[in-house]
ZAMARGU-4260 file (C-alpha; in steps of 0.2 Angstrom, whole numbers, plus 5000, padded with zeros to 4 digits):
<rodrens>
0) 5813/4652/4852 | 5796/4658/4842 | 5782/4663/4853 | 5767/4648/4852 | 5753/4654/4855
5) 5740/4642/4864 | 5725/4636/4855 | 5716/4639/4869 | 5716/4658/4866 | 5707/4654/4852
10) 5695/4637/4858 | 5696/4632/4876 | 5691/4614/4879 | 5691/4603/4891 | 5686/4584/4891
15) 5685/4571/4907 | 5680/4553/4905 | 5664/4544/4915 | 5679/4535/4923 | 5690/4547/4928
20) 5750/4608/4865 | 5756/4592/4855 | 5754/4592/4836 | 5746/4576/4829 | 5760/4568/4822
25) 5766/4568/4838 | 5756/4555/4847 | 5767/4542/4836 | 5782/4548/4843 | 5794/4542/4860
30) 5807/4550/4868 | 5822/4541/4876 | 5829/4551/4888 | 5845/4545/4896 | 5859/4552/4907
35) 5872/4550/4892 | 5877/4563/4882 | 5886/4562/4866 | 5879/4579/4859 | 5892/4593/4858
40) 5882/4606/4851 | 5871/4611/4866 | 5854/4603/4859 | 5844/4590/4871 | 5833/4581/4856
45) 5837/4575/4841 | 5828/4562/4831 | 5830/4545/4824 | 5822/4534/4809 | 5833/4518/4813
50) 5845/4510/4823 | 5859/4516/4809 | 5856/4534/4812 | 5856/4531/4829 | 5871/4521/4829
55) 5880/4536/4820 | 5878/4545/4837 | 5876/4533/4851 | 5890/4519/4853 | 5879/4500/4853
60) 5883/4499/4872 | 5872/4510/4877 | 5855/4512/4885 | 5851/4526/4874 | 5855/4514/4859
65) 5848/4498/4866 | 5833/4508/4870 | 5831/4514/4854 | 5835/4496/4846 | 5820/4488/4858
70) 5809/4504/4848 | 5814/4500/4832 | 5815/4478/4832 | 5796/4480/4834 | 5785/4476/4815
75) 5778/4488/4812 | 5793/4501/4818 | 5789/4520/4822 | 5794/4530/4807 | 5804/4544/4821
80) 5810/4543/4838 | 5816/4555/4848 | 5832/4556/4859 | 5834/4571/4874 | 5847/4571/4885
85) 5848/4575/4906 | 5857/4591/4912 | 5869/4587/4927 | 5857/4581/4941 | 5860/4594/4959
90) 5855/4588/4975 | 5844/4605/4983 | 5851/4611/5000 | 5840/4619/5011 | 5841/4629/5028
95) 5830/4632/5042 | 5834/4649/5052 | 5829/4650/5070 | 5826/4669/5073 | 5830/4667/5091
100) 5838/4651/5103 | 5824/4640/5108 | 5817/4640/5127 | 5811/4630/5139 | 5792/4622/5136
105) 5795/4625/5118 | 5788/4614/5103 | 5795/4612/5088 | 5783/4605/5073 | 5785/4603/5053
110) 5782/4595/5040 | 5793/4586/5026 | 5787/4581/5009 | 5769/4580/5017 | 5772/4569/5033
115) 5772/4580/5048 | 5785/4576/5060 | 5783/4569/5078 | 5783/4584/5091 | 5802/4590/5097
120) 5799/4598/5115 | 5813/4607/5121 | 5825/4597/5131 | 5842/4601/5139 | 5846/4617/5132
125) 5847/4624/5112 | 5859/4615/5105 | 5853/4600/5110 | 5835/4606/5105 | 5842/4608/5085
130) 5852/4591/5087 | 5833/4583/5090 | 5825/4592/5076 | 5839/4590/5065 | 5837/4570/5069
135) 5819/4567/5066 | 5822/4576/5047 | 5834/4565/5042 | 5824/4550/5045 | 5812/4556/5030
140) 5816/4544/5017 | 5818/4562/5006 | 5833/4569/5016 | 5853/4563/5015 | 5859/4575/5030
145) 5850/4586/5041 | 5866/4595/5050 | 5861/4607/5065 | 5877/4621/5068 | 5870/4619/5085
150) 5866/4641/5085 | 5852/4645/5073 | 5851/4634/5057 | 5847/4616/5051 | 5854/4611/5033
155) 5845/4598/5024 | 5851/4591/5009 | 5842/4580/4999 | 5843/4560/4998 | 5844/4560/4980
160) 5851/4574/4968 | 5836/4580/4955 | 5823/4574/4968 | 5817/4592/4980 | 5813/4589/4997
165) 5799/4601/5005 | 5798/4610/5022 | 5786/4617/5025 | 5774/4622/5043 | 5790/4624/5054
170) 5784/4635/5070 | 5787/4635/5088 | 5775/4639/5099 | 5775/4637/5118 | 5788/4642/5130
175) 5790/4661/5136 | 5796/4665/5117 | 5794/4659/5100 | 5808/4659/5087 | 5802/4659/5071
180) 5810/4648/5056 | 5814/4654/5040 | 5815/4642/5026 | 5829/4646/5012 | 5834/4635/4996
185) 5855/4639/4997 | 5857/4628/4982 | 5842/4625/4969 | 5838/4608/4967 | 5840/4601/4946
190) 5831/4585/4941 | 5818/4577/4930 | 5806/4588/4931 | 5818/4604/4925 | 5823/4592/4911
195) 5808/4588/4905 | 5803/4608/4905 | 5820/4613/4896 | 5816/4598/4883 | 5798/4604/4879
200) 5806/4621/4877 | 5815/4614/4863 | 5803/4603/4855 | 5787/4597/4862 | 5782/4586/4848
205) 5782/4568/4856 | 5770/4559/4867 | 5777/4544/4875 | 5791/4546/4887 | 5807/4532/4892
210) 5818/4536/4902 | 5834/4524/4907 | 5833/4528/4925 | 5826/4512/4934 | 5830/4519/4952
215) 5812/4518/4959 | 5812/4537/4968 | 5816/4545/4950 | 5803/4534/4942 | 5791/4540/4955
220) 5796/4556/4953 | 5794/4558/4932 | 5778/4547/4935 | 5771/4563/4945 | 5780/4575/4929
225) 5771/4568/4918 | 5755/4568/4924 | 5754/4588/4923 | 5757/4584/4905 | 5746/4578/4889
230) 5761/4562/4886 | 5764/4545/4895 | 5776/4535/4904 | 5780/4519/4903 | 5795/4513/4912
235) 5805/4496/4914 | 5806/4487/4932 | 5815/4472/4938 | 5810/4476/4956 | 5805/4460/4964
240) 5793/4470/4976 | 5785/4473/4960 | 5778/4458/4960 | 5773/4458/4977 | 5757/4460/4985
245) 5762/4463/5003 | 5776/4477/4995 | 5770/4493/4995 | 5785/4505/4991 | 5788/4498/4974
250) 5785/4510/4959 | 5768/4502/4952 | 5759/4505/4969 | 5765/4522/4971 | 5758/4524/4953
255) 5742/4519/4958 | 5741/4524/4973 | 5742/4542/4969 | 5730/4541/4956 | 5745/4542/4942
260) 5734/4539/4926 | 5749/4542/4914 | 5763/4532/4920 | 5764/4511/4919 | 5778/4499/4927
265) 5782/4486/4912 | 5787/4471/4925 | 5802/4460/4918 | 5817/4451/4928 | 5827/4458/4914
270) 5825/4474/4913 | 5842/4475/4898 | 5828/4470/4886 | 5819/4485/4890 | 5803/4478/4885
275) 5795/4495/4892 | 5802/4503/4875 | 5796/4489/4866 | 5780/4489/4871 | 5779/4509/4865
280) 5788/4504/4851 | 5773/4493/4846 | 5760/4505/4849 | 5766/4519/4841 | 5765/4517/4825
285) 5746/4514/4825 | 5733/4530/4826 | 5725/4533/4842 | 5709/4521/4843 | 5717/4508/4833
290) 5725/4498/4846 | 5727/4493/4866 | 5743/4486/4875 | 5735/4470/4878 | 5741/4454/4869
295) 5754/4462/4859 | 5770/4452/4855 | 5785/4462/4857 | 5801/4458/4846 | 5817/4453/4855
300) 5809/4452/4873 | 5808/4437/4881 | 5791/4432/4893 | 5793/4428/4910 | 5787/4412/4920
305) 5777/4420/4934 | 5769/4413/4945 | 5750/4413/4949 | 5754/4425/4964 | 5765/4435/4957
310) 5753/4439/4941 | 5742/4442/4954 | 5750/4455/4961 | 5755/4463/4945 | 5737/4463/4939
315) 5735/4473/4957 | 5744/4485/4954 | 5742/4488/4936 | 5758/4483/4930 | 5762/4476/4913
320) 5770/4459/4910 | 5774/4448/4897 | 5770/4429/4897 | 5762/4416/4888 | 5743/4410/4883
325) 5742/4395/4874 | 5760/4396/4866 | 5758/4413/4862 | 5770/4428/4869 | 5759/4443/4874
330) 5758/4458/4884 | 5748/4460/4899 | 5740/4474/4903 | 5728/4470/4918 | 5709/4474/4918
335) 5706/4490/4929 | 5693/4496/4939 | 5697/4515/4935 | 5697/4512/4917 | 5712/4521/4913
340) 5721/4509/4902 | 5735/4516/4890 | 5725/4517/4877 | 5711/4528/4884 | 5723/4541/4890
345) 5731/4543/4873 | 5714/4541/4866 | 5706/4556/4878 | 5722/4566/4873 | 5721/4564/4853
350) 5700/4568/4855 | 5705/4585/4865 | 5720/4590/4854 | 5713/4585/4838 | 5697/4594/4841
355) 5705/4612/4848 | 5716/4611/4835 | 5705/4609/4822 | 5693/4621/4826 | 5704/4634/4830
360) 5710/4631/4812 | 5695/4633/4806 | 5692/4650/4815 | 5709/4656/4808 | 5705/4652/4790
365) 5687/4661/4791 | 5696/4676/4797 | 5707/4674/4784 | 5695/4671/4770 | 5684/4685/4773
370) 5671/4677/4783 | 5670/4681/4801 | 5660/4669/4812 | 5648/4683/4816 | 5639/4684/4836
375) 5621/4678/4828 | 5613/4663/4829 | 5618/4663/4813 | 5637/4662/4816 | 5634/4649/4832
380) 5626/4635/4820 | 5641/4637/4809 | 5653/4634/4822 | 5644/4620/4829 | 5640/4613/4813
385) 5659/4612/4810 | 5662/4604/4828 | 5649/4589/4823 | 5659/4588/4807 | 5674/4584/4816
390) 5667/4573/4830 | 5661/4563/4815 | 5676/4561/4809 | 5682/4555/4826 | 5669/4542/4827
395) 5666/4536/4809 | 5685/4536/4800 | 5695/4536/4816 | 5686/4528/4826 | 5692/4534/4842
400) 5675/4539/4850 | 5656/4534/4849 | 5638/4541/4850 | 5629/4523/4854 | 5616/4528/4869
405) 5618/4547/4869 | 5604/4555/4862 | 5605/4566/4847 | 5600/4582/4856 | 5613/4579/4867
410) 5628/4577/4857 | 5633/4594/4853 | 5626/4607/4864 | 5625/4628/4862 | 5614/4641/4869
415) 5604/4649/4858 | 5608/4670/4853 | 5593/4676/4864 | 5600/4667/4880 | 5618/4675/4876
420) 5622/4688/4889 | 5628/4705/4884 | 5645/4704/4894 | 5648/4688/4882 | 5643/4697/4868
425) 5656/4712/4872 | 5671/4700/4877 | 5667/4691/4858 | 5668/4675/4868 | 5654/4660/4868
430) 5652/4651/4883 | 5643/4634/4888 | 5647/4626/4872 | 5648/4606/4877 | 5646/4589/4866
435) 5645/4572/4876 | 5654/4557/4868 | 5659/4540/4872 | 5679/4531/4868 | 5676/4515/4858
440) 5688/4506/4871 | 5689/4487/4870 | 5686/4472/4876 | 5698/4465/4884 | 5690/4448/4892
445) 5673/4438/4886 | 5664/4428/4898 | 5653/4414/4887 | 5643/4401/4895 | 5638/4383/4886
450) 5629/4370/4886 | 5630/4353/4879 | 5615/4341/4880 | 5616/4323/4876
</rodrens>
């Protein structure tokens, strides 16, 4: 595979919102990945423009095909999808070591996938000692089997295969010696996260991501991949708890919960339809900043009759639905309070890319041309110049962002040649360049007050 080399060797940027490597055609395209594997030649992608090419690889009884025909029922229809396939999912194995047998007085602590387990105090003799420890690690909701040889070492194997477990913090202490524990990974651990790594490897051009997995533990788990990653998640979920709002270990809370800005729960009783492909396949096709989630109507899903509590408690926990507002099928996407709706993220992702990308090409053709961008003041108004060119692309033909209520002197930002220091000036890099912009966003709800007099 060709080297990329990052644009941020060339501009490195960085955007936040007030609230909170893909090329631009990508942001149009989804990715199914599924468990099913019908490619013999060893790729993990290969793309689709209908449901006839995908038909030509994928029999019609499949979720990969039934994922893809959700995609492409939708008007208008993404001109490309994308289907990747899963390697064989391994559940990890894991040993702890004692150095020595455990003593009397002694205390056992650790800590498993972030929740310290309860105290073991030595009791009986060692054996018996391990038995405990081995007992309270199982519990973990993480953990299948924690087997003690009743010697020196605990073996923990994972609850579900693709899905690591961590140990960490394991010390005695107390007692007239201390054993130490030694932490060893016997059989590596291979999931959602090595799949999407291997699948970027081979091509990275896509944005949205829909897996078939509904199990709520994978979901959680490619919600917390995806949010190290510049692409979204949207994934499909019957889960009654969902709906719930006493539940509290259903996927959309743990989205929310932990702060997952990049991954949504599409709440339906029948997740077959797979109206969380739907939905992407209905936003897609549309540039960044040209459209929300909210009050679409998907093609070939069918809305749910919810009731007042259950939307209630989907519009807690930020899950999509589809219903019904005077006669009308649409998509609900529930007001947030973060302000990290599915359109902002994509939104804050095109802004980033689109001006990194641009700009760096810009600095490669000047190079190219003949025309450095010298170290003068000179050379820093061209290079801003060209930035406010592009943000004014953004904001006037794209539409994306906005400059209503920033001043103009505080739009686009760089320091001036004579506050340059020499070490910047001798690494050829400007720094504290910065320009402040505003999404357009939208609204999603109007509150209007009237009054008739006689």
């Amino acid at each position: 595979m060709t080297l990329q080399i990052p644009f941020s060797n060339v501009i490195s940027l960085t955007i936040s919102t007030s609230a909170g490597g893909i090329q631009q055609t990508g942001y149009g395209v989804i990715n199914i990945l599924t468990g099913e594997d019908v490619y013999s030649t060893g790729e993990r992608t290969r793309s689709y423009a209908s449901t006839t090419e995908v038909a030509v690889d994928w029999a019609t009884s499949t979720d990969a095909y039934l994922m893809a025909a959700a995609i492409f029922a939708q008007d208008p229809a993404p001109e490309e999808i994308k289907i990747s396939t899963e390697g064989t999912r391994v559940a990890q194995v894991q040993t702890l070591t004692f150095s020595a047998a455990l003593v009397a007085a002694n205390v056992i602590d650790g800590i498993v996938d972030g929740v310290a387990l309860a105290s073991t105090t030595f009791a009986t003799d060692n054996a018996t000692t391990l038995a405990a420890i081995a007992t309270l690690i199982q519990a973990t909701d993480g953990v299948s089997t924690a087997v003690s040889n009743g010697t020196d070492t605990i073996t923990v194997t994972a609850q579900n295969a693709g899905i690591p477990v961590t140990l960490t913090g394991f010390l005695v202490t107390l007692g007239a010696s201390q054993a130490t524990i030694a932490t060893a990974t016997t059989t590596a651990s291979h999931g959602i996260a090595d799949d999407i790594e291997e699948i970027i490897d081979e091509d990275d051009d896509w944005y949205f991501l829909a897996w078939n997995e509904q199990v709520k533990a994978y979901q959680k788990a490619a919600g917390d991949v995806i949010e190290a990653l510049n692409k979204q998640y949207v994934t499909v979920s019957s889960d009654a708890d969902v709906a719930s709002a006493t539940e509290t270990d259903d996927t959309a809370y743990y989205f929310i919960n932990s702060t997952l800005q990049r991954s949504r729960v599409f709440y339906s009783t029948d997740a077959t339809e797979f109206a969380d492909c739907a939905l992407m396949g209905k936003i897609a096709p549309y540039d960044p900043g040209a459209t929300v989630a909210r009050y679409q109507e998907l093609s070939g899903i069918t809305a749910d009759e919810l009731t007042s509590t259950e939307t209630g408690a989907l519009d807690g926990k930020y899950a999509f639905y589809y219903g019904t507002i005077g006669g009308r099928n649409v998509v609900m996407e529930p007001l947030r309070t973060d302000g990290y709706y599915m359109d902002t993220i994509r939104d804050r992702d095109y802004v980033r890319s689109y001006v990194q990308e641009n700009l760096t090409l810009f600095v490669i053709n000047e190079s190219q041309a003949g025309r450095k961008i010298p170290y003068t003041q000179a050379g820093i108004n061209v290079f801003e110049n060209q930035l406010r060119g592009i943000l004014s692309y953004l904001e006037k033909t794209k539409k994306v962002i906005t400059f209503e209520g920033i001043d103009e002197e505080d739009r686009v930002v760089f320091p001036v040649i004579g506050d340059v220091s020499a070490a910047d000036k001798a690494a050829r890099t400007l720094n504290d360049g910065s320009f402040t912009c505003k999404l357009q966003g939208a609204i999603y709800k109007f509150v209007i007050s009237g009054l008739l007099t006689a």
